[in-house]
Structure formats: C-alpha cells, structure tokens
N, C-alpha and C positions, 0 to 999 in steps of 0.2 A: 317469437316471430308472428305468431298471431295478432299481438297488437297490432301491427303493422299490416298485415293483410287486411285484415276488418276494421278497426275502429280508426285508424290513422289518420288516413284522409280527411276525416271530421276535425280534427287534432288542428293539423296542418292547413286548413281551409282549401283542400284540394279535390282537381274532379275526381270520382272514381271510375272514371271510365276510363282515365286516361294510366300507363304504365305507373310502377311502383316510382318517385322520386330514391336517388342516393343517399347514403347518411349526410352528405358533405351540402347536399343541397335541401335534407332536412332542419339540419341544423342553420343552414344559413336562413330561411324562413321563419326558424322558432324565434334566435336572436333578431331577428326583424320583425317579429310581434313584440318581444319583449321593450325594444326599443320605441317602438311606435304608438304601439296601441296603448288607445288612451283610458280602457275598461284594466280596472284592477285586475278585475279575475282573469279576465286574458292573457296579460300577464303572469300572473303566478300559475296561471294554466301549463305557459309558455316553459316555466322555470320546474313546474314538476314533471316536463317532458324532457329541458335540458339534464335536470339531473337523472332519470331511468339512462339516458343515452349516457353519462358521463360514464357509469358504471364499466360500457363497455363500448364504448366508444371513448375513450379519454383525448388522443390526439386530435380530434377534428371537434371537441366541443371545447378544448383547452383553447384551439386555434385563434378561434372564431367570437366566442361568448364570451372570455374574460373578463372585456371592457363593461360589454352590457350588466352582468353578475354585479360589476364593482359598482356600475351606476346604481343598478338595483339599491343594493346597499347603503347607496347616500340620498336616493330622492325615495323608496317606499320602507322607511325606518318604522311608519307607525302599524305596519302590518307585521305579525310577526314569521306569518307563515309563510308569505312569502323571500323572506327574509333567512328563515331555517333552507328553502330550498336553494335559496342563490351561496345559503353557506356549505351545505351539504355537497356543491354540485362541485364549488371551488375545492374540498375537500379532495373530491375524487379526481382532479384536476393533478392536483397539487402532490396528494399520497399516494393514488391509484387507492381502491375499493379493498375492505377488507377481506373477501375472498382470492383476491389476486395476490395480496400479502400471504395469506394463509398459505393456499395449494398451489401459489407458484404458478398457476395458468390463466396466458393471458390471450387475447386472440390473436391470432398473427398477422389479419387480415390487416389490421388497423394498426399496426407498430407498435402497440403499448411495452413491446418487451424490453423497449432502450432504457437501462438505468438511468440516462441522463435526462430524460424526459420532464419526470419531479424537477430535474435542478433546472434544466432550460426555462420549464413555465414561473419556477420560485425565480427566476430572475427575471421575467419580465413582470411578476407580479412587484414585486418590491421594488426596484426601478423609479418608482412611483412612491417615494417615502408616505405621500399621504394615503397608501391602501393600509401601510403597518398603522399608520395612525388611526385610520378608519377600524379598524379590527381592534385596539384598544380601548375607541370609545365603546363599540358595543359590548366590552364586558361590563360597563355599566346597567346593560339589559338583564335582570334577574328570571327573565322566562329561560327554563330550560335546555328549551331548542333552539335560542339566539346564544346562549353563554356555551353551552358542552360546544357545541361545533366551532365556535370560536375559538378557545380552548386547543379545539382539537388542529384547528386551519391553523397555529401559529406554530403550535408541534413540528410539524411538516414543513413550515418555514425554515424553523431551525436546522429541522437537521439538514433540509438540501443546502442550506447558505447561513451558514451560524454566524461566520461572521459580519457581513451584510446584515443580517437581522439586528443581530446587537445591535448596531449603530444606529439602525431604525428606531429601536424603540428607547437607548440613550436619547437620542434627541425627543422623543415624546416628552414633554413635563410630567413629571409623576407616572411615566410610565411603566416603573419599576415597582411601584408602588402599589397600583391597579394590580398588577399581576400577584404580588405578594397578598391580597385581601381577598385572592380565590381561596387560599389555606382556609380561612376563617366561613367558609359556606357551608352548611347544612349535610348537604348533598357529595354523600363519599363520594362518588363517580367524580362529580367534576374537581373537587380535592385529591383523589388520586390524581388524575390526570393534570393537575398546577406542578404538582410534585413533579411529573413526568417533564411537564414543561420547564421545571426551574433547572431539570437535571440536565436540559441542553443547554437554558442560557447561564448558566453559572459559571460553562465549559471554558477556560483560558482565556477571560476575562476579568483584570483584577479590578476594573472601577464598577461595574458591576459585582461581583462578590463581594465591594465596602458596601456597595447602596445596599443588597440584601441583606445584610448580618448587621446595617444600622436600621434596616426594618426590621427587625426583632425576629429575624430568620433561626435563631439558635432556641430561644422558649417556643418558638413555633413547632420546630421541627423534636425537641426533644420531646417535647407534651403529647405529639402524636405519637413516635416514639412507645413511649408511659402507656398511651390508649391502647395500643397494640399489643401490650405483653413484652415489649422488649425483643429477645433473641426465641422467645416463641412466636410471634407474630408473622404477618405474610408477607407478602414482597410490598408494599407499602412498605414496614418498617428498612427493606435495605434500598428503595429509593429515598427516604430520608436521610440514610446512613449517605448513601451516595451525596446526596447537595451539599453534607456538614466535609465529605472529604474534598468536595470543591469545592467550598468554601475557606478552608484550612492550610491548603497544599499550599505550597511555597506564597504565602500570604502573610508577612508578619502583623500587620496591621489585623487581619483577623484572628490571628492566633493571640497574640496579647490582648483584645476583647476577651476570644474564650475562657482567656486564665482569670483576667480582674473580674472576670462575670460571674467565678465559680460555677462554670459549667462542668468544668472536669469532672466535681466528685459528682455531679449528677451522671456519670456512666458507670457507676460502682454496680447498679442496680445489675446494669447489662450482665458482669461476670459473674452472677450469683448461678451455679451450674451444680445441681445433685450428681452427686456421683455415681451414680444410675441411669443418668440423663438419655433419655431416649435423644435419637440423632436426626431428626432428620434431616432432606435434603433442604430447605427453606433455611431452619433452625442452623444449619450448618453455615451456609451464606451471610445470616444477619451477623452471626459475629465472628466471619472473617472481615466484612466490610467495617464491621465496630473496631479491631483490632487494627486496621487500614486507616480507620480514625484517629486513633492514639497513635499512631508512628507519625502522620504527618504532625506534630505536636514535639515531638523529640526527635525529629529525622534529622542527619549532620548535615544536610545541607541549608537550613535552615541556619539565621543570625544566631552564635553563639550563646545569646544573651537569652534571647527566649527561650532556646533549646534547656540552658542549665535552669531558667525560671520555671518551666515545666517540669521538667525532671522530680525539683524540689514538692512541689505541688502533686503530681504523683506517688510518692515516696510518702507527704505527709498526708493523702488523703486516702491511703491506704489500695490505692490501684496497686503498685508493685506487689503487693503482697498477694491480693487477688490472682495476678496474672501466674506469679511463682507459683500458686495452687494449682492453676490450670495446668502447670506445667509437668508437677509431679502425680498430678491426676492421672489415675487410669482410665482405660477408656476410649482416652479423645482419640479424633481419625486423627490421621496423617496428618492432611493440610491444614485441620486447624491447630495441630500440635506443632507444625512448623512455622504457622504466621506469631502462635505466641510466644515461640522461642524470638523470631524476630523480633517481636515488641518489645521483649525484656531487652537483649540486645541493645537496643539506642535507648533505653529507660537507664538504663545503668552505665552508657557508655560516656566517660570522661567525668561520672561524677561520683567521687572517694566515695561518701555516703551511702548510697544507692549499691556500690560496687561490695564495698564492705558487709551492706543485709546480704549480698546475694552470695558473699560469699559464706555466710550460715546458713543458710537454706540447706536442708537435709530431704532425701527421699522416705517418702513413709515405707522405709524397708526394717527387718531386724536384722542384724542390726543397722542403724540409721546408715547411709549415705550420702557425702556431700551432693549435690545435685552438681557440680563441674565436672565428679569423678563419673558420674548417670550419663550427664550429657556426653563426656568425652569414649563412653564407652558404646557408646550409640553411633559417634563418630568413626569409631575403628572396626565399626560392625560392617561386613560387605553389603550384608543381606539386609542392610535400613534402606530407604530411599534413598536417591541423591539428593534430591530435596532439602530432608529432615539431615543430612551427615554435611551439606554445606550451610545451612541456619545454622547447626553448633559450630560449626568453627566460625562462625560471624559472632555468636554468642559468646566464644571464647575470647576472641580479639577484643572484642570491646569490653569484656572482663576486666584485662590486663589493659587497656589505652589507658595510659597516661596513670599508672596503675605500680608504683614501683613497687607497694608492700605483695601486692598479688604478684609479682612479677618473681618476689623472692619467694613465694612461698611454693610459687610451684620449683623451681630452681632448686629448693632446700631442698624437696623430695628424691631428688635425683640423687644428693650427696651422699657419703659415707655418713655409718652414725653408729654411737653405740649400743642404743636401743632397737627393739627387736620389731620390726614391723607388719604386723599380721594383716590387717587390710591394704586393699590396693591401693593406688595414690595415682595422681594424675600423673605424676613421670614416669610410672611405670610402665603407664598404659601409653605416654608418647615416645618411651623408648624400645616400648615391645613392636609399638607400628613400624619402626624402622627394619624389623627381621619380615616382615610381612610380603609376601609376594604379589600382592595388587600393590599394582604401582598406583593406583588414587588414593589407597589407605598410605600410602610412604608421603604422597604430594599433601594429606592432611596435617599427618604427623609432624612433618616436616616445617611446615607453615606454619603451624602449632607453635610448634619449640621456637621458631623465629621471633614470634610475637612475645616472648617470654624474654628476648634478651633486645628488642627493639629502645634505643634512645636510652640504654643501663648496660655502661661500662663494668661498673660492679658486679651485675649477674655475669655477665659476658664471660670474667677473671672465672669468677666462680664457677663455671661451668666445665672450666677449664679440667677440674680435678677430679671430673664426673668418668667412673672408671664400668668398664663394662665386658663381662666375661662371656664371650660367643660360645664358647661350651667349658664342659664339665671341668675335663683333665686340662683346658690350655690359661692360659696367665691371660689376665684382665689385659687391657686395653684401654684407652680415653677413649671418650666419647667422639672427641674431636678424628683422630687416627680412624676410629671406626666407620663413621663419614665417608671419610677417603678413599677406604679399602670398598666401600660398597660403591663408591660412583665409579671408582676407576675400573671398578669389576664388572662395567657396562647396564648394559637391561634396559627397562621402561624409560621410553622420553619422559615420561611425569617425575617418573623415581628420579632421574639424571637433574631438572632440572631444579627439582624444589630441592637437591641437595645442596646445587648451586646456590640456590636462595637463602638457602640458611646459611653455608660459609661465608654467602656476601654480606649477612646483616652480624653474624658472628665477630666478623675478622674487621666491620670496618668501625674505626675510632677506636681501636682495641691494639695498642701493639702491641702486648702482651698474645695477641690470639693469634697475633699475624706471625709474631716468632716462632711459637709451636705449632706454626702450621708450614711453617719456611725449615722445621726443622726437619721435617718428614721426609725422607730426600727423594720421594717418587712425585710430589705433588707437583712442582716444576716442571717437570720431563714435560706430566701428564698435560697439564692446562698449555704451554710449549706447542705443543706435539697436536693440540686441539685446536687451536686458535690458526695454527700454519696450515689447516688441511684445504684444499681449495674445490675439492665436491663435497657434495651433499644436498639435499632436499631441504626448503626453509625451517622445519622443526632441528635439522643437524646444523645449519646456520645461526640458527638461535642460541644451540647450546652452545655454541661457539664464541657466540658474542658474549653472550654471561661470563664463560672461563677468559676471555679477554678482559670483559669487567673485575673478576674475580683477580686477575694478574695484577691490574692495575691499581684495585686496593691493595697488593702485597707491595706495591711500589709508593703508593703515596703515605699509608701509616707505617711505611718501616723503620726501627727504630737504629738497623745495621747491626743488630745483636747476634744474627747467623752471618758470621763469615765469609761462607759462600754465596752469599743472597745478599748482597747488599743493596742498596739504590742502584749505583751504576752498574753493578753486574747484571741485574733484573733489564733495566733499560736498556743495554748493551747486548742481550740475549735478545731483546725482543727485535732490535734496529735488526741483527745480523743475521736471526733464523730467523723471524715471520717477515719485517719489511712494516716499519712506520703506518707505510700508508695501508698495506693488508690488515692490519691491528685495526687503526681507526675504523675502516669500512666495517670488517666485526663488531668492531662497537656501536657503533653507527644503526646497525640493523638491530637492533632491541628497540630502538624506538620508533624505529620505521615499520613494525610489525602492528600487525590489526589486534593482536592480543591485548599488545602491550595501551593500545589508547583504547581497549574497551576498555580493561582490570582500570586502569588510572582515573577512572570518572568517579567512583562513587567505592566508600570501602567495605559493600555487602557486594557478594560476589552473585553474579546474575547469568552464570553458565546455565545452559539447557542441556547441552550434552558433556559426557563424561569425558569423551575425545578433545572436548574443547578448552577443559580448565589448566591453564599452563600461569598465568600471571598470578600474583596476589597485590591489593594495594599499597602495603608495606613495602613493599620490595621496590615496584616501580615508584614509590617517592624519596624511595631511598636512592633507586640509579637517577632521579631526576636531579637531585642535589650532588651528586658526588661526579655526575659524568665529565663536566668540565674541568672538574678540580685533577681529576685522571690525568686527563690532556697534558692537562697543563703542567703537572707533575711530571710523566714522561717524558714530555719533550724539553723542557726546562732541562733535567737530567739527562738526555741525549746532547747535549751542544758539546760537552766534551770526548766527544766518542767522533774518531776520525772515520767516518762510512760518508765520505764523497762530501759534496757541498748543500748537502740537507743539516748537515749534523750543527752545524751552527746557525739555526735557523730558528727566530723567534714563532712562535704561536701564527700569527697575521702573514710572515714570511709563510709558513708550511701550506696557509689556508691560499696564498694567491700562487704560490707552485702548483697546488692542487687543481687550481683555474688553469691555470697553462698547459698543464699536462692535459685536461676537460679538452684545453682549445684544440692541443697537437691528434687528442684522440679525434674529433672532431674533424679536421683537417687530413688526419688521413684517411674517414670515412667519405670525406668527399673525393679525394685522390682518386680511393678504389673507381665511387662512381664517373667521374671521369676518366679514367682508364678505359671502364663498359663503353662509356660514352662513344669511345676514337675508335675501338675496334668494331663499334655498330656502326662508324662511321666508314670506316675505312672497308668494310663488308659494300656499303650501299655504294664508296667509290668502283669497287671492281663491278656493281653489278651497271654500272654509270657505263662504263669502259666499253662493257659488256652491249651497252644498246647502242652506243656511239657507233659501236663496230657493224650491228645489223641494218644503222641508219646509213652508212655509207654503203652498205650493199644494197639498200634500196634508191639510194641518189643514182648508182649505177646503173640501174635497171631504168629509169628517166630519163637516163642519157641516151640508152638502147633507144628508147621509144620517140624519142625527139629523133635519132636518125631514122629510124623504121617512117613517121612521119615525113620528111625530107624525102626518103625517095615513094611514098605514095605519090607527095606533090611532082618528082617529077614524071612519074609516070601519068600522070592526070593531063599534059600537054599532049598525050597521044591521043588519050580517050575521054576527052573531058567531061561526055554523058554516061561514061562507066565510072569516072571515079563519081562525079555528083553524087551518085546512085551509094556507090560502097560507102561515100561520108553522112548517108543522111541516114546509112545502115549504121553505122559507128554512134550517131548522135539521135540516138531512138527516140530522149527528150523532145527532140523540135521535129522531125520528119519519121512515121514510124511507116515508111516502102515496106516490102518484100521483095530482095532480089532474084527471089527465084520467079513472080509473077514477071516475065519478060514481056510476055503476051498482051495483057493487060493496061496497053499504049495509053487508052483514051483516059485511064484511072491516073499515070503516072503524072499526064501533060495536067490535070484538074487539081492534083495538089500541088505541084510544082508553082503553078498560077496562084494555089492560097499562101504557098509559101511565099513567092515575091509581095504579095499584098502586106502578109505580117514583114514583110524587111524594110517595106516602103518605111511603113508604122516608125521601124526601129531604127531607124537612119541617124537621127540625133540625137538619138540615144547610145549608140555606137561611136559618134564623132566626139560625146563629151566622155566617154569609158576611154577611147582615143586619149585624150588630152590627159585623161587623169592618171594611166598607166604611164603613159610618158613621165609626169611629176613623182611616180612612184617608183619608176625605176632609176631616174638620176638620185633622189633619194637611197636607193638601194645600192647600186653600184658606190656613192661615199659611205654608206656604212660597215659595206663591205670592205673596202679600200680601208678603213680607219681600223676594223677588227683585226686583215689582214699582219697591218703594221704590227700589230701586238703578239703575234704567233710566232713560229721558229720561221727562217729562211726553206726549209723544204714544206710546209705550210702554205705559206707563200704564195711559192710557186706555183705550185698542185691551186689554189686557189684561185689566183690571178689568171692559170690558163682556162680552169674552166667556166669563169666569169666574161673572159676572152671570147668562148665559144657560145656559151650565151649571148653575148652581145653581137657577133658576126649573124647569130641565128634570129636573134629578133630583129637585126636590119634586114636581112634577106626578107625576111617573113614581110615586114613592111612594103620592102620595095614590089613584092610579087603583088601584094594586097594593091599597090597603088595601082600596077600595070593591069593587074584583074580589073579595078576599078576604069579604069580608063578605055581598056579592049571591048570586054566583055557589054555588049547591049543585047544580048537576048536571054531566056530566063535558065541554059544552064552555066553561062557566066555569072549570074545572079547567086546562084546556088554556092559556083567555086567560091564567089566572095564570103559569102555566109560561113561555109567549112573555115574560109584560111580566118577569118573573123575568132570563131570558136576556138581554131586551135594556136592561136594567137592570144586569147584567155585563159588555154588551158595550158598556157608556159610561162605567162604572167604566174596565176596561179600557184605555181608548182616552183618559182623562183621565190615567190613570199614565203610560202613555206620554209624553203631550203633557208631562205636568212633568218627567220623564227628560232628554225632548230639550231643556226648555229649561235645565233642571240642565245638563246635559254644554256647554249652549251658553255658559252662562254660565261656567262653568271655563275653557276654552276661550279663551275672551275675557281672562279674567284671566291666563290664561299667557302669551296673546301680548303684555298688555301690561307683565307682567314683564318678558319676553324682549326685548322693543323697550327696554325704560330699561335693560336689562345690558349691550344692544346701542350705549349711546350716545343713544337715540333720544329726543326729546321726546314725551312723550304728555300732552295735556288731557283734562280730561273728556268733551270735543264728541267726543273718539275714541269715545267708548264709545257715544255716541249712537247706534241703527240703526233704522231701523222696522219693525215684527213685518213689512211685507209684503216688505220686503226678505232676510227670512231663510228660510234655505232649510233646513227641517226636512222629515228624512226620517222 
C-alpha cells in the first residue's frame, strides 16, 4: 500500500494534493495511457502497473484492460518486454496469480473468489478466435518471457473452456503443429509446461489426437519418457504417460499406429522392477499410469480387431510375461498389484494363447503354485482389499471368456476322482467360499462358479455330478441341492442373490439342470412363494424378480421329464397363485434397477462399496437375452389354462390389456380427484347459503332505514330549520354544523349561504345525475323483472313486492323533491332539497347494489349447477328453488 501512498500519483499522472483515486478509476487511466500514449515506455510503464494490479485486483483489470493487453499484442510485437507484461497480466486475468492458486486467499474486497471468473473472462477472451490465433503466432517468439507466458496463457484457456479452445486453434493452420515443436525446446520449464498443455488439449477430442500422434507425438513422448528414467522418473514422465493415454483411449485409428509403429515393445523397459524395488510415491504413480496405458490397447470396449491384434503383440513381445512377474512379485503395494492384475485381465481376455501361458504361470512358492489358485485365494480372503478381491475375479472371468478348455479344467477339479489330491485346487477354494459367512466371499464365489459354466452346456451336465459332504457323519449331497438348501435357509442379500445368479446361468440351455433342479420338491414352493409376496424394500424386490426369472427358465428349457413340473403345470401355478401380471412386473424390475444398468456397461466390475455389488455382467446379458424368450414362453403356454379371458390372450393382446388396465387405473385416479373436487365444492356451496342468508338480513336493515328516512322527511314539514340542521348533521361530507351550537345564529346563517352558493355550482350536475338515474333504474327494474321470471313463484313474490316499494318510494321521493323545488325560495328550502337530493342517491345507490348482489347470486347458482351435471350429479329445477329469506346477501 505504500506504492500507492507515495509513488502512485507519479505513475498515474495525478495531483498529489488531491484524495487517493479508486482501483476501478486507476485502472481506467492506466488502460487510457496504454491506449493512447504515444511514448513506448509509457506504455509498458502503463502495462507493468496493469499487471502489479492484476495480481490482486483481477476483476476490475480483467474488466477494463483486455481489449488494450490484446492490442498491445498485435501493434508493440517488436518489444518484448512489453509484450511479457501484457502476457503476464492476461495470465493473472485469466488463471488468477499463483499465490491465490497456492493458499486459497483471495481478497474479498474485489470478488476474485467466483470460480467462474477464469471462465467468464476465457470467454470473452476467445470470442474473438483471432486472440487464440494471436497467442499461437507468438510462440514463434523464442525470447523466454514471450514463449513460457504464452504457454502458460493457453493452459488456462483450456481448461476454463476446452472445448472452445480446441476449435480455436483447429482452425489456426498448423496450429497443432506449432504447439507440438515446444516438445523439442531446450528449455525444460517450457517443455514441461507443452506437456501440461497437450494434456488439456488432447482431452475428448479425436481429430486432434490423429493430428498429434501424426506429429510424431508417440517418439516424442516415449524419448522423454527414456530421458526420465522411465518409472523412476518425476511427474514429467506421468504427464507424458497421461497424453500417450489420451491419445490411445477409445481411438482406434491411434491404437493401430501404436501397434504398426512398434511402439509396444518399447514399454518393456518400463516393467523392468527389482525385486527390492524401493516404492516411492512418484515411482508408484508412473506406473500405474504405464499400466493405464497398456489397458487402453486391449480394453473390450475397443474394435475387436485391434484388441486381438494387440494382445498378440503383447504376448509376442514379451509384456505378458513381464506383467505376470509383476504379479507374483512380492512386494508390490496394493494399488499397483491390482492395476496389474487388471492389465493381465484384458491381455488374456478372449484370446486361447495368452489364456493358455497364463494358465502355467506358477507362484515362486515351494512347492510351485498355479497363480489362478494364488489369485483365487486372495479372492476368498476377507482381510485383502476390496479392490485387489474384485480385480481377481475380473482376472478370473476373462480367464475363462470364451475359454472352454479352462472352463473344464476348473469344473474337473470339482469331480470325483481316483487319485489322491494333496494340493488345493481352484474348486476347492470356490466351493469352500460357499460354507463361508461373508456374504461377499459367497457373492465372489458364486459369480466365480458361474463364469465356469457360462455359454458350456457340457460343463453345465458335468457339474451336475459334483457331490459335496457338509459334515463328517452325514451322506454327500450335489452341489446343485446344496445351493438350494443354503438360499432357502435365508441370510445375506449378496449370499441370496448371487445364488440366484448362478442357478440362472446353471439351469439355462441345460434341461438336464433344469430337471434336477425341478426334481428337488422344495425349489418350487420356494421361488412360488417368493415371486407372490407383495412387500418388501427394493433389494427383496430384486430377489424377487430373479426367483421369477429363475421360474421362468424352469418353464422355458423344460424338457417335461418331472411329472409334477411340467410346462403347463409351471404356467398354470404361476397364472393361479402369483397373477400373470404380478410375475411380469417382478420381472420387469431387474432391469429397471440402477444396478442392473450400471453391472450391464462394461464387464470389469466398478463397485466402490461393498453394500453396492449386487449384479455381475454375465448374468445381466444373460437376463438381457433370455427376458423375452420367458414371456413369451409363459404366455404362449398359458392360452390353455381357463383363468378368465386373459388366458387366450396373445403376447401384443396382454401388452394392450396392460394399457387398459394403465387407462382404468388412471381413470379412477381422476374419479378420487373429482370426488375431492364436489365436496370442496359443495363445502363453499353451504358457505354461499351461508352469506346469502347474512345478506338478506342486511337488505333488511335498509329497509328499516329507508322508513326511519320517510318519517324524518315527514317530520321536517313541521320544523323545517331543525331537520336542515339534523341532515347536514347526518351528511358531515358536505355540511359539518354542530347541533349542539344553538346559539351561534350568525355562524349557522354564513355557511348555510356557502352552502347555497356550492348548490347553485351543482344544479346541472344534479339535473343530468337526474336523467341518468332515471335510465338506470328502468334498466334495473327489467333486469329485475327478467331475473325474477327465473326464480321459484314465492321468490317472486317476495321480489316483485319489494321492488313495488322501491319504486312507490322513489316516486314519492321525486315528487317531494319537485314540490321542495317549486315551494321552497329561501336558503332552508335550499338545504331540504340538497338532503332529499342526497338521500335520493343514497337509495339509488343501495338499489344498484341490491341487483349486483343478486346478479352475482344468480351466476353463482348457475355455475354450481353446471358444475353439479359435469360432476355426474342430478339436478331439478326444485334445486334452484331458495327463499330470498334464506339468502344471505352481503
């Protein structure tokens, strides 16, 4: 703040005599040198005071200075310092200052703390495609302090607006190009910081990742790489890792370079790891992102074609064999012992070759161990990660994809034999998981054995015979029976439902499995008995839908070999105890569950928590293919079963029933609401009734006062200076006396005098209120007369007489008014007429009202009895009947 107190003013060309100027009107004076003045150094003066201020002022020098900065830029190119300062200052503009980044503290005074700050000024900066353009020529500038800043101002482009930028610098010519030829500078800083920048724009743009990797992005980046030490090296080597994995990812077009280029075997180097290997946190990083490399390269979402092309190239270039070291290495942490279980995983997945080394692979243990039987024993461990216990079972599925020799040889281990078997075996270890009391060791186990009999009828048979003694003294068991007796004997949702998974992938295309499973006579009851319950919370929903799914496989591969379980007895159990449509909705909800379309996307399992792993992807493509074929199978097989006029009802017939019932349900959701509707309705009729009734006891009370009125008038014949007096007490508006000032003669006669003055005034104003009331009340009297006709005959009556007496009463009223008018020539005849005047408006008045109220009464009426015949309702004419005393007019 001292700069400011003292030297400022000089700065600013300001008096010092006169108060401190604002930042907002400093800045507006700097950007008006900068613009203006015609001395260089004035300018770049100007520009090393915008950027101190940017630092911590960023919104009001963003505001203001942009435009000028940018001019800077294109008319003073030959200077360079001033040049560094217009780039340093958009810097601070654009990123905010590297202490603000650092410690998080920004002033508050000035707003800087809005995240959206950067992105608001990076879109008005770009906006203007020729500023990206103007920032690509100058990396043609090899002075240090015009390229790093540059550099650095495109950084902060990207990442407030990445994909705006891209398209900026697409349209530049060469300007992918430019950016690729900072790799090749001198100067690590601003070649780290290329790397930085290519790691934004590389991000989810694929015609930029062809133009990089056809600018020789892959020798560029492994050569640094090389320089680095590889997986000792510093975060350099894993922002390069990072560009080669956006370069790679779902990019076939770059991935078949990678492979024709043999760049592959140039990552052998990376997995060279002493088995002593100090770890550290850097060292750890590089090659998880290396490993992150090699998966996009064989990841299954990738074109077939590449995927097996790579594989093969892997395999021959000796990576798999590397990775499998890593694997049986002692040692390694966690995370990276589970990213290289992953890599193996899709190295080996779907290709025999690759499947077949890995399944020699042995632990360096005494004696040797398969590495499936290591892995799998890791898997049934509680106490591993969850991590590292779901990478092996992604390791083991892709084992076995498409895998029939492996598929049998786990399967053999399970069977009887007559040799003596001292080591464990992988079936041992997936049939001990099932006695296991964590239900996530049963959900692995479980999912395990499924993938063993996935798309192999053959194993399927053979599993069949797989017998299993739960204790000592009692007689073996099938595997299959065993199953049963543990799902039906309740427990864990994971346990319940990955039992279910495996019966489903067991029993389906297998009528063989479906027999001995139909033969068990509790399995029926149970799935029955499960599918018809109608509470529960969405995880007993779930299980629900699967034992429906599971019913519906025993219905569509049955071969009718159990007696009691035929097709149509199955179909015929389900129409009469659950209900067609209870079934379907069951079934229905598996794939309307959030599980089921996360598991279905990709088949490495991507749970975070333990709570959450309920699907596997085997299974949901297995219900994906088999759901309709259910349907359609049940219902086909239902037409002959007489349950009402559903049972001969095609596929398309069930689904527009389904509609109909939708519509009826629907139809009588609106019922209920109009039902609410008429008795909200028929509530505000009683309270209608209700005011009708108060209003007629105040019509009452107007009548009173229109007689009370009639005899002031004729007492005022006696005393015509005492009534004057009492009506001009009454009408305080126009005449404010005091009747009690008797005395006060000379004051009464001087207003009485101002008063005839204002009536002279209002004389023709009174004669045309005259004329118009007159038009207003034959108007009234036929409205009345026509409303009448419509009411009941005691209505009528009661109407007609008191419109009678209105009308006797406003002639009287007239005629007195004329004879006042004609008699009276001194000033308290003046007065009388003025009163009979007033209260001659105030029964005008009070009549308009009364036919308002019974206008609105009548509308009223007629709406409710619209509303009643929309509602359904009968309405007579006797409805309309009411008696004026019973309404209640306010």
């Amino acid at each position: 703040m001292d700069f400011f107190k003292s030297g400022w003013n000089s700065v600013v060309g300001s008096n010092p005599d006169t108060s401190q100027p604002t930042v907002a009107e400093t800045v507006e004076r700097l950007v008006e040198r900068v613009e203006s003045s015609t001395l260089l150094e004035d300018r770049r003066d100007a520009c090393r005071a915008l950027k101190s201020l940017s630092k911590t002022y960023r919104l009001e020098v963003g505001a203001q200075a942009m435009d000028a900065l940018t001019n800077v830029l294109q008319n003073d190119s030959t200077d360079t310092e001033i040049m560094s300062y217009a780039i340093d200052t958009l810097n601070y503009v654009i990123s905010g200052s590297m202490d603000d980044i650092q410690d998080n503290t920004v002033n508050a005074s000035s707003g800087d703390s809005s995240p959206d700050l950067g992105v608001q000024f990076t879109e008005i900066f770009i906006k203007r495609k020729q500023n990206v353009s103007l920032l690509l020529e100058l990396l043609a500038e090899y002075d240090f302090k015009v390229r790093w800043p540059t550099v650095k101002l495109l950084i902060g482009l990207l990442k407030n607006k990445l994909r705006d930028c891209q398209d900026c610098i697409l349209a530049y010519p060469m300007g992918v190009s430019r950016l690729m030829d900072l790799l090749a500078d001198s100067r690590e800083v601003i070649r780290n910081d290329a790397l930085l920048l290519l790691v934004h724009l590389t991000r989810s743009n694929a015609n930029i990742q062809k133009i990089v990797a056809f600018e020789n992005a892959f020798d560029k980046l492994l050569e640094i790489v090389a320089q680095e030490g590889y997986s000792d090296g510093g975060v350099v080597v894993e922002d390069c890792l990072i560009v080669l994995q956006n370069l790679l990812k779902l990019n076939s077009s770059n991935q078949n370079f990678f492979k024709e280029g043999s760049y592959i075997q140039r990552l052998l180097p990376f997995l060279d790891i002493p088995n002593a290997s100090v770890w550290s946190a850097q060292k750890a990083t590089n090659l998880l992102f290396m490993l992150r490399v090699m998966r996009t390269l064989v990841s299954p979402n990738n074109p077939l074609q590449v995927t097996t092309s790579c594989q093969k190239v892997m395999q021959q270039r000796g990576l798999l064999e590397k990775l499998c070291f890593i694997l049986m290495a002692s040692g390694i942490p966690a995370d990276i012992l589970t990213e290289t279980i992953n890599a193996v995983s899709e190295v080996i997945r779907g290709n025999h070759t690759n499947q077949e080394y890995f399944s020699t692979v042995n632990a360096p243990t005494v004696p040797p161990k398969p590495a499936i039987v290591v892995l799998l024993m890791s898997m049934v461990n509680e106490k591993q990660p969850f991590e590292l216990r779901c990478a092996v079972l992604y390791c083991f599925e892709c084992f076995l994809y498409k895998n029939e020799l492996g598929q049998a040889q786990i399967v053999q281990t399970l069977l009887p034999s007559s040799t003596e078997v001292v080591a464990v075996t992988a079936g041992q270890l997936l049939c001990g998981g099932l006695f296991s009391p964590d239900g996530l060791s049963n959900w692995f186990v479980s999912v395990a054995l499924g993938h063993a009999l996935v798309d192999n009828t053959t194993q399927k048979e053979q599993l069949l015979r797989v017998q299993l003694a739960t204790e000592v003294s009692s007689a073996p068991i099938s595997l299959l029976k065993h199953c049963s007796t543990i799902l039906q004997t309740g427990g864990n949702f994971q346990k319940r439902i990955s039992l279910l998974m495996l019966l489903c992938t067991w029993l389906s295309h297998c009528p063989l499995a479906v027999s001995h499973f139909l033969s068990i006579p509790t399995n029926i009851p149970y799935l029955t008995s499960q599918v018809g319950l109608v509470e529960g919370d969405d995880l007993e929903i779930l299980i629900q839908g699967i034992c429906a799914f599971l019913l519906g496989i025993c219905i569509h591969f049955n071969d009718n070999s159990v007696p009691s379980f035929t097709k149509e007895d199955l179909c015929q159990l389900i129409v009469k105890r659950i209900g067609l449509e209870i079934f379907l909705d069951k079934l229905g909800f598996i794939s309307k569950s959030e599980s089921y379309s996360q598991a279905v996307q990709k088949p490495q399992l991507s749970y975070k928590r333990t709570e959450d792993v309920i699907f596997d992807y085997e299974f949901c493509r297995l219900f994906k293919s088999l759901e309709g074929l259910v349907i359609k199978s049940l219902q086909l097989k239902s037409t002959d079963l007489t349950n009402g006029p559903e049972s001969n009802m095609t596929v398309d017939e069930h689904r527009l029933l389904n509609q109909y019932k939708e519509v009826i349900r629907e139809q009588d959701q609106q019922l209920t609401v109009v039902r609410r509707e008429f008795g909200a309705l028929k509530e505000e009729h009683s309270r209608v009734l209700l005011q009708l009734q108060e209003q007629s006891s105040h019509i009452q009370q107007l009548k009173d006062q229109n007689s009370l009125l009639k005899a002031q008038k004729t007492a005022s014949h006696s005393s015509l200076s005492n009534t004057a007096i009492n009506l001009c007490t009454n009408e305080s508006q126009i005449l404010d006396i005091n009747p009690e000032n008797n005395n006060n003669c000379e004051e009464h006669k001087l207003k009485i005098e101002n008063l005839i003055k204002d009536l002279q005034e209002r004389d023709n104003t009174i004669a045309a209120l005259k004329n118009d009331f007159s038009i207003k009340v034959q108007e009234s009297q036929a409205f009345i007369s026509q409303e009448i006709q419509t009411e009941s005959p005691a209505n009528n009556e009661i109407l007609l007489n008191e419109n009678k007496e209105l009308q006797e009463l406003v002639t009287k009223l007239k005629s007195d008014l004329q004879i006042s008018e004609s008699n009276s020539s001194d000033n308290d005849m003046t007065i009388e007429r003025q009163q009979l005047e007033s209260e001659l408006e105030t029964l005008r008045k009070e009549q308009e009202d009364l036919l308002v109220l019974l206008t609105d009464q009548d509308s009223k009426l007629g709406q409710y009895k619209k509303r009643l015949k929309e509602l359904g309702e009968t309405v007579e004419d006797d409805d309309d009947n009411y008696d004026i005393d019973d309404l209640d007019i306010n």
